[in-house]
C-alpha positions in Angstrom: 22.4 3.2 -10.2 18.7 2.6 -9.7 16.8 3.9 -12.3 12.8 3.7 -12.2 10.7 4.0 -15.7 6.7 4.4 -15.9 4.5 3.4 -18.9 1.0 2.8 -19.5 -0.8 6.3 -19.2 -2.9 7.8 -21.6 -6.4 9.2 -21.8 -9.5 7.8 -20.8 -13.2 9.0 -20.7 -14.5 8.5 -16.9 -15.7 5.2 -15.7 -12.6 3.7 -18.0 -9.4 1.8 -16.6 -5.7 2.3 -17.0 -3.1 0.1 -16.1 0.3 1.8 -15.3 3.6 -0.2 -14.7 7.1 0.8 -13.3 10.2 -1.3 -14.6 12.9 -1.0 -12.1 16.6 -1.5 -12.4 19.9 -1.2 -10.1 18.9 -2.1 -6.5 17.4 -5.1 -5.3 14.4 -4.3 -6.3 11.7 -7.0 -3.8 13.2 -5.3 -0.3 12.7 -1.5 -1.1 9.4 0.2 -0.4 7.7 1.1 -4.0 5.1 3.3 -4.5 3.0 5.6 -7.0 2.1 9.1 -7.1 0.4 12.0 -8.4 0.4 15.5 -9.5 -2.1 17.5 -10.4 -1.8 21.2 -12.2 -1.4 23.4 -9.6 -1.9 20.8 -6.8 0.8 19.5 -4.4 2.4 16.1 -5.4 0.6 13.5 -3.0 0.7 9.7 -2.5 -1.4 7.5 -4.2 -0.9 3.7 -3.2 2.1 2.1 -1.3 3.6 -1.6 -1.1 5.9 -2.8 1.5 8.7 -5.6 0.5 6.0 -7.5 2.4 3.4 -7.2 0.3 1.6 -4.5 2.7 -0.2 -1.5 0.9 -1.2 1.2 2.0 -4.0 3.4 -0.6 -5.4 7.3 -0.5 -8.7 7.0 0.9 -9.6 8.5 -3.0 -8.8 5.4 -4.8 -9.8 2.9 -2.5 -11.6 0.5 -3.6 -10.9 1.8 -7.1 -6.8 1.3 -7.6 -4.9 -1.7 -7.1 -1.0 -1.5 -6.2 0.7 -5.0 -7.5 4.3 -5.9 -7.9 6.2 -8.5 -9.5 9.4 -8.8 -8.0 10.2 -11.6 -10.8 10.3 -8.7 -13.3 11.6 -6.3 -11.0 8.0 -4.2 -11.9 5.2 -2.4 -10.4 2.0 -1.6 -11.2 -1.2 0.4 -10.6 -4.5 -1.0 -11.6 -7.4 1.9 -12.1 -10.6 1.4 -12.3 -13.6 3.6 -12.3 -11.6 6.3 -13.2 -12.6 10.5 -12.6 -11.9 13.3 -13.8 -9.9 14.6 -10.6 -7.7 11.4 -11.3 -6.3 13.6 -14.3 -2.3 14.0 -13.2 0.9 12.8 -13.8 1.6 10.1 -11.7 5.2 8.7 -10.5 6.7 5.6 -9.8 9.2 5.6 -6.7 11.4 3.8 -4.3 12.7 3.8 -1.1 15.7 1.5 0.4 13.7 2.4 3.7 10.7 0.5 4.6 9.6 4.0 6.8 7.1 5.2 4.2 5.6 2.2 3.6 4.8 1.8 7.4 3.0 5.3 7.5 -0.9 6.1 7.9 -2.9 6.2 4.5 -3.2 10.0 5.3 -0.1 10.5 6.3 1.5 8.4 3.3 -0.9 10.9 1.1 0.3 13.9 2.6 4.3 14.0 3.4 4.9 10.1 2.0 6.8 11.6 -1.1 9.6 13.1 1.1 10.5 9.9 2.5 10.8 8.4 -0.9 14.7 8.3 -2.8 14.6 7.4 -6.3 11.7 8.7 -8.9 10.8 8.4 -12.7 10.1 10.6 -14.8 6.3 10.3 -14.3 3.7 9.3 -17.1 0.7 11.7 -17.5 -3.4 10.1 -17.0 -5.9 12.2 -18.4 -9.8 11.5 -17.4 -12.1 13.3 -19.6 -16.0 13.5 -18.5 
């Protein structure tokens, strides 16, 4: 049974940096497509940052630059490095996986926009408030 967990959010004033990890269990964890999301109040769920069992990424044009996607297959972890954080980072963000590698092959827009449907397995999300 795969089972996905996230840590690691919290609140921050902007400019500050959060580092949130996934711990991963069930599946063979290094050949799946892994990747974080968000959601806002209100807002749609969208993708954030995406990396490939090749080590490819893929980031929303809005963190780029600013977030850094990392794994470590050895520990069967993910992670998301954020820096520079804003205030319209303020969501709860997701850990997920796919056995699939399709989502991790998509556009950075359309990974953003529609990349959550292709993903199968989710945690229970860890919330990132930015205060101004």
């Amino acid at each position: 049974q795969v089972q996905l967990g996230e840590s690691g959010g919290g609140s921050v004033q902007a400019g500050g940096a959060l580092r949130l990890s996934c711990s991963a269990s069930g599946y063979t964890y290094s050949t799946y497509c892994m990747g974080w999301f968000r959601q806002a109040p209100g807002k749609e769920r969208e993708g954030v940052a995406a990396i490939g069992s090749d080590g490819t990424t893929i980031y929303a044009d809005s963190v780029k630059g600013r977030f850094t996607i990392a794994k470590d297959n050895a520990k069967n972890s993910l992670y998301l490095h954020m820096n520079s954080l804003k205030p319209e980072d303020t969501a709860m963000y997701y850990c997920a996986a796919s056995s699939g590698l399709r989502v991790c092959g998509y556009s950075d827009s359309d990974f953003v926009r529609v990349g959550y449907y292709g993903m199968e397995y989710w945690g229970n999300g860890t919330l990132v408030t930015i205060s101004p």
